[in-house]
N, C-alpha and C positions, 0 to 999 in steps of 0.2 A: 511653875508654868506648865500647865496640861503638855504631853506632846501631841502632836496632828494624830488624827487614824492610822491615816500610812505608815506613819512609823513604826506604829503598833503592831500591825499586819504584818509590816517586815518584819519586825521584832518576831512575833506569833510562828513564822515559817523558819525563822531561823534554829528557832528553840526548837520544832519538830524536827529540822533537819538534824539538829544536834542531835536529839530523844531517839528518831531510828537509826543514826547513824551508829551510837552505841550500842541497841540491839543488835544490828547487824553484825558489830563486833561481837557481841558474845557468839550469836549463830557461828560466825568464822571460826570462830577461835577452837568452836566445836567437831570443828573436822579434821578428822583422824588426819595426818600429814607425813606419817612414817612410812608411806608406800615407797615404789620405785619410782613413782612419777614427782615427789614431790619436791618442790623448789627451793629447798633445805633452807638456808641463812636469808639468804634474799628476802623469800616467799614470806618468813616471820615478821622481815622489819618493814614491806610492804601491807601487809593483812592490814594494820590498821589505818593506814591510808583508802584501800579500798574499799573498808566498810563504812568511813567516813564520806566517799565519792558515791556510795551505795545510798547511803543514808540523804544526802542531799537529791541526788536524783528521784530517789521515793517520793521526799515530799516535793519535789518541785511538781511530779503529775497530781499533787493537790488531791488523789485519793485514800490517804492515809485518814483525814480526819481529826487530828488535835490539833492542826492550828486552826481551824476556827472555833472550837473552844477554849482556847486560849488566850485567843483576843478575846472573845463575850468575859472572859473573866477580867481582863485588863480595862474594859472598857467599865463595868462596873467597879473594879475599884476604884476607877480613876474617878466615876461619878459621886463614890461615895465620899472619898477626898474631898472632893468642890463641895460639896453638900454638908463638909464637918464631921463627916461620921468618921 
């Protein structure tokens, strides 16, 4: 059974959120943290939480850009399903 658009969309925005949030994580992970400022143990097992919070937020302002080619790809395949290919 096809799913609706919508679903797809959400699907589409989720996957981005997913796709920058893991960038995000490497950018973090890249930052030197051996100063005097930095948030030793804590700060490690938070990092990937907030590039996670990082990553959803980016793509919530919808200008990142691959969730709507993400869906155009979901939606043709979905077409090419119905059509047998």
């Amino acid at each position: 059974m096809p799913r609706p658009a919508r679903d797809m969309a959400t699907t589409a925005r989720e996957f981005e959120a997913v796709f920058v949030g893991q960038m995000t994580k490497l950018m973090v992970e890249m930052v030197e943290t051996d100063t005097g400022f930095s948030g030793g143990h804590a700060e490690e097992m938070f990092r990937g939480i907030l590039a996670e919070q990082m990553g959803n937020e980016i793509a919530k302002r919808g200008n990142f850009g691959l969730a709507p080619m993400v869906l155009d790809q979901m939606i043709r395949m979905q077409e090419g399903a119905a059509n047998g290919q």
